[in-house]
Structures are given as C-alpha cells and as structure tokens.
PyMOL Python script that loads the backbone (N, CA, C, O; Angstrom):
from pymol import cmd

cmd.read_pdbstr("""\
ATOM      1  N   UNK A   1     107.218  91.857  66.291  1.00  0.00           N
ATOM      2  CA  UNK A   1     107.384  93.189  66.844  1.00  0.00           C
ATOM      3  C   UNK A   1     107.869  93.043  68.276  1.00  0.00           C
ATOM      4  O   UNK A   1     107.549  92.138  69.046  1.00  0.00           O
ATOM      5  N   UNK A   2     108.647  94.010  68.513  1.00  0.00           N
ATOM      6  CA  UNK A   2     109.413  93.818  69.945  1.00  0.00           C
ATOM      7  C   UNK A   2     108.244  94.346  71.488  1.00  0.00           C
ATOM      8  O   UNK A   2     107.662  95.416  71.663  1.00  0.00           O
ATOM      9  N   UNK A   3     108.260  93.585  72.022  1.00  0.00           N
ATOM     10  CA  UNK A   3     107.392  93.786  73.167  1.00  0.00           C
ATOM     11  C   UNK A   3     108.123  94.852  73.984  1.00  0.00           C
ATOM     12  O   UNK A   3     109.333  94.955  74.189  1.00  0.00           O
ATOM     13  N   UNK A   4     106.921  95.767  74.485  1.00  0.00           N
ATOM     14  CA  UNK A   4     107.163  96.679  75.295  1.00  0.00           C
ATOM     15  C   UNK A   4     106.188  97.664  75.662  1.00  0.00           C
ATOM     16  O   UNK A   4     105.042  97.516  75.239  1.00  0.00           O
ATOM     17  N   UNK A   5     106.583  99.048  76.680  1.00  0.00           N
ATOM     18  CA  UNK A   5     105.453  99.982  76.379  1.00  0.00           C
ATOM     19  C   UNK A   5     106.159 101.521  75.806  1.00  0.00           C
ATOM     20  O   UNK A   5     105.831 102.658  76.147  1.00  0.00           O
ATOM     21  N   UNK A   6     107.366 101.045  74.702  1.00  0.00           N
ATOM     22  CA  UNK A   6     107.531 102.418  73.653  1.00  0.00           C
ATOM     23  C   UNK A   6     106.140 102.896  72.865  1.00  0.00           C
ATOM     24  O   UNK A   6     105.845 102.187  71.902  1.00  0.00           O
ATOM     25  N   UNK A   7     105.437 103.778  73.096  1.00  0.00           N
ATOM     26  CA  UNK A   7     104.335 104.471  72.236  1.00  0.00           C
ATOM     27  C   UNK A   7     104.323 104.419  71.173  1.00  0.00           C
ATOM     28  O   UNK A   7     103.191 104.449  70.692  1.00  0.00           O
ATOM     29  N   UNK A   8     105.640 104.302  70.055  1.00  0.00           N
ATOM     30  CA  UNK A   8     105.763 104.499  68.727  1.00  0.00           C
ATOM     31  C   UNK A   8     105.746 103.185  68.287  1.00  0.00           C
ATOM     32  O   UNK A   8     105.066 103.101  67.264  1.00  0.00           O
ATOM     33  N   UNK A   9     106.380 101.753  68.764  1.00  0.00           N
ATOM     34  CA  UNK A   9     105.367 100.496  69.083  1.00  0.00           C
ATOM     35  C   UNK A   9     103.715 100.473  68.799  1.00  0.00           C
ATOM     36  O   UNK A   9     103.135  99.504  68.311  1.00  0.00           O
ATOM     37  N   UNK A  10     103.216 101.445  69.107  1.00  0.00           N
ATOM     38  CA  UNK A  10     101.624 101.394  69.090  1.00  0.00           C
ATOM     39  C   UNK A  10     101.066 102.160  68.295  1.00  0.00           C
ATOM     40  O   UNK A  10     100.016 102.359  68.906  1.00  0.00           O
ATOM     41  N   UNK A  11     100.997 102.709  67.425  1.00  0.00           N
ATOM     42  CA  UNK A  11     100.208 103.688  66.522  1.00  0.00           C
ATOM     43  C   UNK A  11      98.932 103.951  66.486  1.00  0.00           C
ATOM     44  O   UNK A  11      98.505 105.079  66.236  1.00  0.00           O
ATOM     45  N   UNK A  12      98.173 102.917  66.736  1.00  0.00           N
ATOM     46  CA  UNK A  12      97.238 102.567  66.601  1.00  0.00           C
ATOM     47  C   UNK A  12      96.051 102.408  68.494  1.00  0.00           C
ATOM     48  O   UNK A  12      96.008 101.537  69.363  1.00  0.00           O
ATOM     49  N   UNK A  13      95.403 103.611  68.330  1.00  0.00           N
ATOM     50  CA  UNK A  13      94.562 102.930  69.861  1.00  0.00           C
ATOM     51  C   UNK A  13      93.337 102.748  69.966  1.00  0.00           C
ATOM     52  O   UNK A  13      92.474 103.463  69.456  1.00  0.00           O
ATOM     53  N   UNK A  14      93.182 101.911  70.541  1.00  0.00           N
ATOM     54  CA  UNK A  14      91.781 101.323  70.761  1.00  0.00           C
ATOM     55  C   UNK A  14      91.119 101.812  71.881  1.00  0.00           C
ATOM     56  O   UNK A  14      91.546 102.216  72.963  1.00  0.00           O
ATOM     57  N   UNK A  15      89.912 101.695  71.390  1.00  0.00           N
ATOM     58  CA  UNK A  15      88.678 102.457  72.904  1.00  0.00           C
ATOM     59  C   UNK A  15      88.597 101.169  74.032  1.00  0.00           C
ATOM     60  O   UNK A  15      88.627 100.044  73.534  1.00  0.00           O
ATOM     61  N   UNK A  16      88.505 101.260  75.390  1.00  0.00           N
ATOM     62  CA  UNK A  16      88.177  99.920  75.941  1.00  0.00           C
ATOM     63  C   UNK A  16      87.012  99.927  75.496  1.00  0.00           C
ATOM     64  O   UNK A  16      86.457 100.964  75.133  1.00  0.00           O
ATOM     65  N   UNK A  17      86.354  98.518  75.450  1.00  0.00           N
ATOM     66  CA  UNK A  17      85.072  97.881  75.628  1.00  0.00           C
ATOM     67  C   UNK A  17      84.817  97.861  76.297  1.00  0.00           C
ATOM     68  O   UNK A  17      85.480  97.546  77.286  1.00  0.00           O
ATOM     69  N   UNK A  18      82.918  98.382  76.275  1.00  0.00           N
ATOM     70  CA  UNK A  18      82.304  98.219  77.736  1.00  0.00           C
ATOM     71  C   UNK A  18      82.170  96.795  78.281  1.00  0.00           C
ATOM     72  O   UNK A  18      82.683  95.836  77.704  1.00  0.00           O
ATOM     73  N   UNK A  19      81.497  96.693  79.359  1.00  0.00           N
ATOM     74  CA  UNK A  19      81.758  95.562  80.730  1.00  0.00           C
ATOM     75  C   UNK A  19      80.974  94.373  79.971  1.00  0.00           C
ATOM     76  O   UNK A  19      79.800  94.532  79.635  1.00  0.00           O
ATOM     77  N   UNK A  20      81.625  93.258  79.733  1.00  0.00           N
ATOM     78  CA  UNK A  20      81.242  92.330  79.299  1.00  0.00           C
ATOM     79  C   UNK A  20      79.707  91.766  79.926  1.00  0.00           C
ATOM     80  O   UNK A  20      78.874  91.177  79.237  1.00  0.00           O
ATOM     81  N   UNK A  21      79.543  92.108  81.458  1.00  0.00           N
ATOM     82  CA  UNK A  21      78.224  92.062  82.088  1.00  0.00           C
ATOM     83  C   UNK A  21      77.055  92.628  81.093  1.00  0.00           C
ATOM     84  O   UNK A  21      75.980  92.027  81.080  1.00  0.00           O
ATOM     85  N   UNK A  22      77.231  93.680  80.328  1.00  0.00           N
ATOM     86  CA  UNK A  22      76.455  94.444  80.107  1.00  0.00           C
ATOM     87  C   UNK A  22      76.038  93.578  78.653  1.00  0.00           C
ATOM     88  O   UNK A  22      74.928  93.841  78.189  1.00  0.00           O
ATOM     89  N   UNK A  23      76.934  92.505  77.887  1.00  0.00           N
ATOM     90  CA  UNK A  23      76.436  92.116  76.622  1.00  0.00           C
ATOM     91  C   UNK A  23      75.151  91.230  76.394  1.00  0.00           C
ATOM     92  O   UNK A  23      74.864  90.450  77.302  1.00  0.00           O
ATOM     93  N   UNK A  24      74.468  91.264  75.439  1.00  0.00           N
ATOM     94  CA  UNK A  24      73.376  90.636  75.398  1.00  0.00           C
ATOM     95  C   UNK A  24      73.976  89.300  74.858  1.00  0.00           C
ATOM     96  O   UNK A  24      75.071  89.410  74.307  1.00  0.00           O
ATOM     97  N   UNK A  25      73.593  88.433  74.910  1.00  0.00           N
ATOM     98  CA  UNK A  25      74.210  86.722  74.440  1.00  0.00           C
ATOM     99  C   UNK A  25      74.000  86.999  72.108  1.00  0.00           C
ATOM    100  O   UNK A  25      74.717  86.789  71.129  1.00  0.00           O
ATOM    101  N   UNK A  26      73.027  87.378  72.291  1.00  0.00           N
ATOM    102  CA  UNK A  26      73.788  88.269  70.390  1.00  0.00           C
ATOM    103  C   UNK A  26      74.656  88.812  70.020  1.00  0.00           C
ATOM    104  O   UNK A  26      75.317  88.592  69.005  1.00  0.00           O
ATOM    105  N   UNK A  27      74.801  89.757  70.947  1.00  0.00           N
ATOM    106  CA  UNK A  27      76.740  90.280  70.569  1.00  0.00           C
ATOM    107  C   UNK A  27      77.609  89.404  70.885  1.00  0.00           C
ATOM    108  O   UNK A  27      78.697  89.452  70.311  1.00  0.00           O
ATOM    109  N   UNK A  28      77.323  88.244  72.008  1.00  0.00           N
ATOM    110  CA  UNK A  28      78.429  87.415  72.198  1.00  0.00           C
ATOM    111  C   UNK A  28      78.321  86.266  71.045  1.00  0.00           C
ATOM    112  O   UNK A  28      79.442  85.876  70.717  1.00  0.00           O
ATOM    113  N   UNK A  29      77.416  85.723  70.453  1.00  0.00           N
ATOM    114  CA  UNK A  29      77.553  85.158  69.697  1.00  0.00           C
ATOM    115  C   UNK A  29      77.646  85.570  68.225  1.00  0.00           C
ATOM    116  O   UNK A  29      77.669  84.644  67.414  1.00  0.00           O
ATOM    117  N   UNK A  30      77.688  86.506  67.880  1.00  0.00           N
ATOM    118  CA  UNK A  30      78.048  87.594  66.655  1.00  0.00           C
ATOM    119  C   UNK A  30      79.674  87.390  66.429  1.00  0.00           C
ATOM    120  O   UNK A  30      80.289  86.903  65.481  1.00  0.00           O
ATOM    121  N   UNK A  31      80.161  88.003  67.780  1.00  0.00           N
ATOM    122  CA  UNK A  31      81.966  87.968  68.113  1.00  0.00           C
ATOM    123  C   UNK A  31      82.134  86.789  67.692  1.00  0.00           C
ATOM    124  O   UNK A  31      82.403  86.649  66.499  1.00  0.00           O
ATOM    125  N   UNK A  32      82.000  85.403  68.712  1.00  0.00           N
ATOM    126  CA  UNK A  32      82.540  84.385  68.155  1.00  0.00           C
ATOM    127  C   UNK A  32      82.401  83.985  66.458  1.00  0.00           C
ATOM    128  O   UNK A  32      83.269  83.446  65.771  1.00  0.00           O
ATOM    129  N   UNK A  33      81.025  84.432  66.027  1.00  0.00           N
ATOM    130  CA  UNK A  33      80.986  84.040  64.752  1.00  0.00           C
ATOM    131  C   UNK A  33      81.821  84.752  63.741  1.00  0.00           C
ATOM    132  O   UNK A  33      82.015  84.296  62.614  1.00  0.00           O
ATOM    133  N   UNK A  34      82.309  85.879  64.172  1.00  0.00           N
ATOM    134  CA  UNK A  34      83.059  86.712  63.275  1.00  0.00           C
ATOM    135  C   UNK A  34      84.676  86.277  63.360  1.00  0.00           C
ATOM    136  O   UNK A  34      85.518  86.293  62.462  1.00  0.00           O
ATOM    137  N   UNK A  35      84.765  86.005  64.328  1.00  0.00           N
ATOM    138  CA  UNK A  35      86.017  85.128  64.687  1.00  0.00           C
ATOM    139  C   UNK A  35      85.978  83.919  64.383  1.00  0.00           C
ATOM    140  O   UNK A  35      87.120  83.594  64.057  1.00  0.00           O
ATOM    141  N   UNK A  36      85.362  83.159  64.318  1.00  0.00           N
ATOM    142  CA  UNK A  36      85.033  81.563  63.499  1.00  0.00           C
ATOM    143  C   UNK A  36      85.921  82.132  61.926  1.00  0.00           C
ATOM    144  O   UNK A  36      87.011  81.878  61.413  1.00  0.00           O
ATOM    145  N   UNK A  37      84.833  82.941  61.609  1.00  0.00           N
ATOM    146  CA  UNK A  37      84.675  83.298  59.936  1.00  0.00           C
ATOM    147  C   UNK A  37      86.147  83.596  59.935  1.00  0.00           C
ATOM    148  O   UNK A  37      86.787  82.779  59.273  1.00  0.00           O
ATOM    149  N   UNK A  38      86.846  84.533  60.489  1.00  0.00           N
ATOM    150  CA  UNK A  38      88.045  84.879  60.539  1.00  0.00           C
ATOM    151  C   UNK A  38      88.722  83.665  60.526  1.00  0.00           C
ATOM    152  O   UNK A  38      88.719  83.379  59.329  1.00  0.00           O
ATOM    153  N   UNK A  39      89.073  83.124  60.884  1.00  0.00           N
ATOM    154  CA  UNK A  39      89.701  82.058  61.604  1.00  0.00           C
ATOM    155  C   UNK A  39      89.479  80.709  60.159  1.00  0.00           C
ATOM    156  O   UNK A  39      90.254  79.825  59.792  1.00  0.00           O
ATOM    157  N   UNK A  40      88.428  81.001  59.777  1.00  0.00           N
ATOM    158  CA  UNK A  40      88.241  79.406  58.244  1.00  0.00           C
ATOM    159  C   UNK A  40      89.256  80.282  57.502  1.00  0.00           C
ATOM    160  O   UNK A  40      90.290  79.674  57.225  1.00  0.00           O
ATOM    161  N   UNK A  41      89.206  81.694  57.074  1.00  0.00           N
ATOM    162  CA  UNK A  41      89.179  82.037  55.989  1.00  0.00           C
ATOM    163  C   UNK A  41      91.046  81.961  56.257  1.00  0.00           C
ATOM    164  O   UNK A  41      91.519  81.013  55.631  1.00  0.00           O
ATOM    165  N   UNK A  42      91.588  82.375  56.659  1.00  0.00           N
ATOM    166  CA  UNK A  42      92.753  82.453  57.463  1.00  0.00           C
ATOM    167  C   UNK A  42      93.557  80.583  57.056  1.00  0.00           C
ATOM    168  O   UNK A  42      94.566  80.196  56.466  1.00  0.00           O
ATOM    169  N   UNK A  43      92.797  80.141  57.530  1.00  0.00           N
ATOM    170  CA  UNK A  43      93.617  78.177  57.232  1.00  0.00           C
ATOM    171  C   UNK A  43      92.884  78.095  56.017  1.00  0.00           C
ATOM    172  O   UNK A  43      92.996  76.917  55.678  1.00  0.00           O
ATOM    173  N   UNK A  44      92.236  78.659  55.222  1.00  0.00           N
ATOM    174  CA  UNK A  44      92.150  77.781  54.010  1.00  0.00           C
ATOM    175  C   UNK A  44      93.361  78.751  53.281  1.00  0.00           C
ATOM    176  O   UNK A  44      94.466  78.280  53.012  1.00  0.00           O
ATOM    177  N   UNK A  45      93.069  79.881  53.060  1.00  0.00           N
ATOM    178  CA  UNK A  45      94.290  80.728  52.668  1.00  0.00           C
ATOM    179  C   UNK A  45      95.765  80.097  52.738  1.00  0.00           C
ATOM    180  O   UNK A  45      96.525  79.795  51.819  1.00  0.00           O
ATOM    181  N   UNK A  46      95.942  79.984  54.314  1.00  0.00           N
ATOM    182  CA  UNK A  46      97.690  79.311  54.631  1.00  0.00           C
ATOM    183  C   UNK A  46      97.545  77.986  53.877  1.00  0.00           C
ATOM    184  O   UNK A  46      98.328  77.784  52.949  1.00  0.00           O
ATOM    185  N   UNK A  47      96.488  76.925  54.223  1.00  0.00           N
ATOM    186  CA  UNK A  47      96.619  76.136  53.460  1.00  0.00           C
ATOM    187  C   UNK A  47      96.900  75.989  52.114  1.00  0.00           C
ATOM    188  O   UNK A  47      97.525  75.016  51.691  1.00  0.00           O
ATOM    189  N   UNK A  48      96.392  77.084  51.247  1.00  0.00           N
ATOM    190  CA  UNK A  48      96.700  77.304  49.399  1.00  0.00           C
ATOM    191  C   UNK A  48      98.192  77.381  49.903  1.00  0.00           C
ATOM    192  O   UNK A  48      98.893  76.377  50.027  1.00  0.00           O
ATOM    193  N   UNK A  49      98.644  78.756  50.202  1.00  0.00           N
ATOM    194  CA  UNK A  49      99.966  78.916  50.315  1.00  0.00           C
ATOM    195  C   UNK A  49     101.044  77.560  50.290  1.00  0.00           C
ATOM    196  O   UNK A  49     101.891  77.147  49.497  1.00  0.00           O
ATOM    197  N   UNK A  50     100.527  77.133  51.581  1.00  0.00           N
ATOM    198  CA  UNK A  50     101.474  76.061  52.170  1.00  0.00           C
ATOM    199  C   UNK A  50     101.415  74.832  50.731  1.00  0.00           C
ATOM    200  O   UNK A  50     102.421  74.199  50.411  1.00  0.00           O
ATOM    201  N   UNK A  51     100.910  74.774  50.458  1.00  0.00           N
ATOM    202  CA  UNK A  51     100.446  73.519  49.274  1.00  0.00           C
ATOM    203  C   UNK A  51     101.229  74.326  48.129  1.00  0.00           C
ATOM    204  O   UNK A  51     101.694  73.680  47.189  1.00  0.00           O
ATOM    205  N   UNK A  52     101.346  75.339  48.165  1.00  0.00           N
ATOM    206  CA  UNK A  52     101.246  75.750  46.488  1.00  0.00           C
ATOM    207  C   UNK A  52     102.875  75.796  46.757  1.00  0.00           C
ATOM    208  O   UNK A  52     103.456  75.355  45.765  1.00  0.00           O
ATOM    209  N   UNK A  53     103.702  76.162  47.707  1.00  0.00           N
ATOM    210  CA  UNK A  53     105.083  76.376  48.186  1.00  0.00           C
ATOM    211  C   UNK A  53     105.859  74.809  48.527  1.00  0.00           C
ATOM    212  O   UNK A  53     107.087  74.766  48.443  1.00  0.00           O
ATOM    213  N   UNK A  54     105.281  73.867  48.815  1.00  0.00           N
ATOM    214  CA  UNK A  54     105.589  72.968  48.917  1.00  0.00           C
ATOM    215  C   UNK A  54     105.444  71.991  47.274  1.00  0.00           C
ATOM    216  O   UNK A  54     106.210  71.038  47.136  1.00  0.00           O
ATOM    217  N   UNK A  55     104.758  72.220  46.497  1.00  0.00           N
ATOM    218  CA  UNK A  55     104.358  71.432  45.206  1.00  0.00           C
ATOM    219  C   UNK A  55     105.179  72.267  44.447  1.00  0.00           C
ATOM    220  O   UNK A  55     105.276  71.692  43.363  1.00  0.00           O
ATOM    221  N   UNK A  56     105.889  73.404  44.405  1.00  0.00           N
ATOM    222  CA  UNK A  56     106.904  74.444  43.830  1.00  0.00           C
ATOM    223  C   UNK A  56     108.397  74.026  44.413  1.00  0.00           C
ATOM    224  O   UNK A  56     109.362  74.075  43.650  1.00  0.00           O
ATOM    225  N   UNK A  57     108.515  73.722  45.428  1.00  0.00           N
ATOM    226  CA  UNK A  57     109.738  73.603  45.925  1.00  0.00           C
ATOM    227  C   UNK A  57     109.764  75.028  46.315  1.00  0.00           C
ATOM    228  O   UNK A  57     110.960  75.128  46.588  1.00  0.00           O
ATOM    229  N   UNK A  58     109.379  75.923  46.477  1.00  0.00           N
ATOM    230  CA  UNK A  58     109.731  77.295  46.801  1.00  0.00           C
ATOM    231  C   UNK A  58     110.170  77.567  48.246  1.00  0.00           C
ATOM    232  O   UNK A  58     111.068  78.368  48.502  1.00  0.00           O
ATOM    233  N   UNK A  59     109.622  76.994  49.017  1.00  0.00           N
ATOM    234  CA  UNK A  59     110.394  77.195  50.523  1.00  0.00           C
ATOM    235  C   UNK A  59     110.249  76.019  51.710  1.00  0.00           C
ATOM    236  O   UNK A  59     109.514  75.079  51.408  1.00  0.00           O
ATOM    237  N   UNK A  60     110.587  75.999  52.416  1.00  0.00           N
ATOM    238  CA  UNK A  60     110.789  75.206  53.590  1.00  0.00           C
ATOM    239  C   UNK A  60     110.252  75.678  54.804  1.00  0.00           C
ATOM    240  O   UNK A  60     110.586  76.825  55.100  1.00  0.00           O
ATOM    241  N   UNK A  61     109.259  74.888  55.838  1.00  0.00           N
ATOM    242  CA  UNK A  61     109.020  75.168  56.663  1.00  0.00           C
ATOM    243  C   UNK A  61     110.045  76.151  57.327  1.00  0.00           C
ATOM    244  O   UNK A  61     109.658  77.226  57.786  1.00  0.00           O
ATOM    245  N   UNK A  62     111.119  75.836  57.364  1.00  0.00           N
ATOM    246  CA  UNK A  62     112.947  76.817  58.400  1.00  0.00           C
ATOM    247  C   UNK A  62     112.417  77.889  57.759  1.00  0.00           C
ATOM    248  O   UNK A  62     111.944  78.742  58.510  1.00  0.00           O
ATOM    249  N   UNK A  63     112.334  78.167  56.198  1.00  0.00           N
ATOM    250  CA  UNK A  63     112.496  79.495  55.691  1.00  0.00           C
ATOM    251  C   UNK A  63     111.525  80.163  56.268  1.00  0.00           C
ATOM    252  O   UNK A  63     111.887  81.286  56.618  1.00  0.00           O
ATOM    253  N   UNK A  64     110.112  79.834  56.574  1.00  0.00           N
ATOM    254  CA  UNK A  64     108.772  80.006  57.061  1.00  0.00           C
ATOM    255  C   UNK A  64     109.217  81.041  58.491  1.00  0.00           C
ATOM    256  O   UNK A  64     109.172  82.202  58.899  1.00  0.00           O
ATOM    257  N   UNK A  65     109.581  79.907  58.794  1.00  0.00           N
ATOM    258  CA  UNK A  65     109.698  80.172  60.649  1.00  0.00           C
ATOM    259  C   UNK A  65     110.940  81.203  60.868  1.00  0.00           C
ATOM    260  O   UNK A  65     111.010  81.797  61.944  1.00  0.00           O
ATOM    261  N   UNK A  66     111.889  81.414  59.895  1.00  0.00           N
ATOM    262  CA  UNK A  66     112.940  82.188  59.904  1.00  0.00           C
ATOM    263  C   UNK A  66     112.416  83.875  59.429  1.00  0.00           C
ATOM    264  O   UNK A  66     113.093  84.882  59.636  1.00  0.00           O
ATOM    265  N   UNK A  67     111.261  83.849  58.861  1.00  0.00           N
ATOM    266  CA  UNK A  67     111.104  84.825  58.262  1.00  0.00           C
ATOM    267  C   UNK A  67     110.834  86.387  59.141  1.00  0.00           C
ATOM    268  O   UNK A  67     110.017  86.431  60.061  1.00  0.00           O
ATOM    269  N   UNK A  68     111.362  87.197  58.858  1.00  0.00           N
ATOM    270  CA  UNK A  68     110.952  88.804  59.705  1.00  0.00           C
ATOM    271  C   UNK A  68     110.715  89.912  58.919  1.00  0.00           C
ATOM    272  O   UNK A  68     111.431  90.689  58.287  1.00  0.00           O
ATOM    273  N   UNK A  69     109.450  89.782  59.130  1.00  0.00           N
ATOM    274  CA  UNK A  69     108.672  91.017  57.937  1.00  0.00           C
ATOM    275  C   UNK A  69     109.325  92.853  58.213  1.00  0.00           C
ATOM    276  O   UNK A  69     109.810  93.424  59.191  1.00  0.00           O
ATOM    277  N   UNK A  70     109.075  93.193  57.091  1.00  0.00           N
ATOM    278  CA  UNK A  70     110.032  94.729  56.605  1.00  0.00           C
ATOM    279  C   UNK A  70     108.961  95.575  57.853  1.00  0.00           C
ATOM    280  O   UNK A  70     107.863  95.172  58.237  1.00  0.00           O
ATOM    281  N   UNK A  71     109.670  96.804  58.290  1.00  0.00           N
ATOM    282  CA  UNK A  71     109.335  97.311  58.940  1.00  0.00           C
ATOM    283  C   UNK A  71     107.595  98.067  58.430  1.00  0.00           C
ATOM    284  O   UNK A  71     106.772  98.575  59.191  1.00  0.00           O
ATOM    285  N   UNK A  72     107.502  97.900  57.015  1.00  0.00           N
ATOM    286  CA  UNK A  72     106.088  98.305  56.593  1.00  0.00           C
ATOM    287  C   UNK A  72     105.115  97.348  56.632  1.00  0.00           C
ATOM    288  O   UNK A  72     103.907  97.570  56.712  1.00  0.00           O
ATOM    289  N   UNK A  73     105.751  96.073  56.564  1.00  0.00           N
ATOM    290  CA  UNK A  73     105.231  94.717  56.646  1.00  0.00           C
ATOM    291  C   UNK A  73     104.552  94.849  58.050  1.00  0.00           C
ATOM    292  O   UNK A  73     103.481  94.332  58.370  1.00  0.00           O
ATOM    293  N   UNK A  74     105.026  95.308  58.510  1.00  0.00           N
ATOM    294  CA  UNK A  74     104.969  94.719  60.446  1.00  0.00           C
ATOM    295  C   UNK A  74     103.935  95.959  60.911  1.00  0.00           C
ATOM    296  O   UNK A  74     103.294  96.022  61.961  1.00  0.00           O
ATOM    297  N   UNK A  75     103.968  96.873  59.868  1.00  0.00           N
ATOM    298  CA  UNK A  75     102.722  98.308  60.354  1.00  0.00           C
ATOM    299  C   UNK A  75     101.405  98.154  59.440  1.00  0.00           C
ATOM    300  O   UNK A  75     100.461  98.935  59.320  1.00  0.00           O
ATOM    301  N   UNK A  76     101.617  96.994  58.875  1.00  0.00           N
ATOM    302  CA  UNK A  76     100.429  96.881  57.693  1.00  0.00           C
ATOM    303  C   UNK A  76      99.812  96.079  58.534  1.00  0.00           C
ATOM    304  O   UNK A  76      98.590  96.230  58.503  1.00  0.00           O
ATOM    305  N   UNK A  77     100.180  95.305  59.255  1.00  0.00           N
ATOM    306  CA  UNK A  77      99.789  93.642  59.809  1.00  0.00           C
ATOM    307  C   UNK A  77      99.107  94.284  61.148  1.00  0.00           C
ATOM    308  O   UNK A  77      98.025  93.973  61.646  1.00  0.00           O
ATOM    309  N   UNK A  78     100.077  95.305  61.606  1.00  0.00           N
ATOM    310  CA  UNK A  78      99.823  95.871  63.126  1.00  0.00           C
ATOM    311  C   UNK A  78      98.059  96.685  62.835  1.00  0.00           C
ATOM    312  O   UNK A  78      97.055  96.604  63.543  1.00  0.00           O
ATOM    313  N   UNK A  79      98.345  97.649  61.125  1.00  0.00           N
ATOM    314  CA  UNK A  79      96.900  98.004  60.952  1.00  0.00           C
ATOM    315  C   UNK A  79      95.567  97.077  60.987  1.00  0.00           C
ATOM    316  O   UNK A  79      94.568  97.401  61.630  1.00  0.00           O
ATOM    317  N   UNK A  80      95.647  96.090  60.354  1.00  0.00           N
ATOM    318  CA  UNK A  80      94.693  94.423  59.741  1.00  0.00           C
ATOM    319  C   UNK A  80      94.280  93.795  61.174  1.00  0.00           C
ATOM    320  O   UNK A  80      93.201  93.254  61.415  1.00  0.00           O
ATOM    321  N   UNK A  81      95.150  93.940  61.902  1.00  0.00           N
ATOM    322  CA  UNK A  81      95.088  93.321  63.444  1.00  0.00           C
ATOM    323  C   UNK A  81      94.150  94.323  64.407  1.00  0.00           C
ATOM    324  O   UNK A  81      93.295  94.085  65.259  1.00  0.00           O
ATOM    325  N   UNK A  82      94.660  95.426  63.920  1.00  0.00           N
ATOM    326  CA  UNK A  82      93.820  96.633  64.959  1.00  0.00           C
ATOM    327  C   UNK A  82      92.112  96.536  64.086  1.00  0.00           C
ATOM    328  O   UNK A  82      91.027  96.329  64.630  1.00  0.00           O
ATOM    329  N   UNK A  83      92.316  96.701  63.026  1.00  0.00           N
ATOM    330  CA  UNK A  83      90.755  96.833  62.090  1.00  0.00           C
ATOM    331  C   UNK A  83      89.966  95.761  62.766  1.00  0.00           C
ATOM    332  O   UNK A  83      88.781  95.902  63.068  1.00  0.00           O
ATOM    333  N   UNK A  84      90.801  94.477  63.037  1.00  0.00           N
ATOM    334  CA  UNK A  84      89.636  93.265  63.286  1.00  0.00           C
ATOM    335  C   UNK A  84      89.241  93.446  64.623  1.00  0.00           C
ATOM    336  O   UNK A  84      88.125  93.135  65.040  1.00  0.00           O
ATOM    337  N   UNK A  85      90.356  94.064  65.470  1.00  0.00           N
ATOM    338  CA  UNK A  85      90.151  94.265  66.764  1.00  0.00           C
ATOM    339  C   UNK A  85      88.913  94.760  67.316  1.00  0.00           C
ATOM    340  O   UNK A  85      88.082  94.308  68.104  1.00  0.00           O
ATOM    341  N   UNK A  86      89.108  96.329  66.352  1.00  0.00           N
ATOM    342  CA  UNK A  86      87.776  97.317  66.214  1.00  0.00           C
ATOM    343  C   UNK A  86      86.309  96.968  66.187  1.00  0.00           C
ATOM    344  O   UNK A  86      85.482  97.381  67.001  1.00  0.00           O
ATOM    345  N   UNK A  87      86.003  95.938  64.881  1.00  0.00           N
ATOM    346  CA  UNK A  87      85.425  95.171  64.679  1.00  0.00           C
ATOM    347  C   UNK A  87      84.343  94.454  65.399  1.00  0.00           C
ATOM    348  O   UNK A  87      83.125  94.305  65.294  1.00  0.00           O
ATOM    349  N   UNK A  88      85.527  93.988  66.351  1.00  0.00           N
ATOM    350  CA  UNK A  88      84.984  92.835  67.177  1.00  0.00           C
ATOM    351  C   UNK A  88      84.468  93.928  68.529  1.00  0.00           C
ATOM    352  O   UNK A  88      83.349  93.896  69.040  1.00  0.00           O
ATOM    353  N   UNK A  89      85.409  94.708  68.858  1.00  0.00           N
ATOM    354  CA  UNK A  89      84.393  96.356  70.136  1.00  0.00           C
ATOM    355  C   UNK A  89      83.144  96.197  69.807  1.00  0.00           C
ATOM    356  O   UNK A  89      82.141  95.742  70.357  1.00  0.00           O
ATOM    357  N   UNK A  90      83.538  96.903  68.277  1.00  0.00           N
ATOM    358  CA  UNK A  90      82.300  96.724  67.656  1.00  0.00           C
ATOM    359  C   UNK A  90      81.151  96.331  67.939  1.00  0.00           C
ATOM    360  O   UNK A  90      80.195  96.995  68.341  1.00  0.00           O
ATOM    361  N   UNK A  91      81.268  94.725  67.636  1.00  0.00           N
ATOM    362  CA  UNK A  91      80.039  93.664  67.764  1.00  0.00           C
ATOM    363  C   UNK A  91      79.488  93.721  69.340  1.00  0.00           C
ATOM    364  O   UNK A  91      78.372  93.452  69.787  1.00  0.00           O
ATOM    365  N   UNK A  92      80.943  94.265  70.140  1.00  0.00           N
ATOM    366  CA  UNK A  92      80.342  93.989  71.897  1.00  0.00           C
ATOM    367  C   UNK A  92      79.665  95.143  72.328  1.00  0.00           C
ATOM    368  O   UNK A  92      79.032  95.156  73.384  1.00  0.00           O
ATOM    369  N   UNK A  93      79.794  96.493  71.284  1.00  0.00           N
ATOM    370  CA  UNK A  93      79.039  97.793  71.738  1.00  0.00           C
ATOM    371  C   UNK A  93      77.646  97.448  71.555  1.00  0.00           C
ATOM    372  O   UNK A  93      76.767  98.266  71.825  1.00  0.00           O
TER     373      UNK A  93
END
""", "prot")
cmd.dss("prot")
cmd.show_as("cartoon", "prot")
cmd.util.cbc("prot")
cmd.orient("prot")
C-alpha cells in the first residue's frame, strides 16, 4: 500500500492507547504473548506454503517477492492487521 496521509488510505481507525506508565506488567506480558502466538502461527503457516510451492514447482521465490495483491486483497489484509492491532489496545486497556 502506498505510504501517505490520503484518508481513503486508512479506513480503518484506531483509539490511542492509554500511557504505557499506567500498564500493569500482566497486560504487558499478555501483549507479548499474544504476539509470540501470532508470530508461531504465522511461520508455521508460510512454512506449509513455502514447502508445499517449492515440492510443486509452483513458484519461485522472484514470483513471491514480485507479487501485488488486488486492491480487495490489500483492504482485507489492511482489515486482519487493524483486528490484531485492536486486540493488542485491547490487552494494554
């Protein structure tokens, strides 16, 4: 997605989070753990992919790195990104 501050770029807004001073060391360690979890589930996933595309012949790292998702692609991803975002306020409220 193209960097900038066009509004229609952003669909999606988020509340700030209150002052990180204010978190108890449970919400901070909640966040990281939810982000850990995020984060396994995420490389074992790419990993199937990557294995299953490479043992197929189906694509090439170039094709990978060449790739630019459809403009619904890029508002689905922008939604999934904001949800986890939320999420994680969430855990710091």
């Amino acid at each position: 997605m193209a960097a900038g501050n066009d509004e229609s770029s952003r669909p999606f807004k988020l509340a700030r989070p209150h002052q990180l001073k204010e978190l108890g060391p449970d919400q901070l360690v909640a966040v990281i753990w939810r982000l850990a979890m995020e984060i396994c589930v995420l490389r074992d996933r790419l990993g199937t992919h990557e294995s299953l595309f490479a043992e197929k012949n189906l694509l090439s790292r170039d094709d990978i790195e060449a790739y630019s998702p459809s403009k619904d692609e890029s508002a689905a991803r922008l939604k999934a990104r904001t949800e986890l975002i939320e999420n994680i306020i969430n855990d710091l409220s």
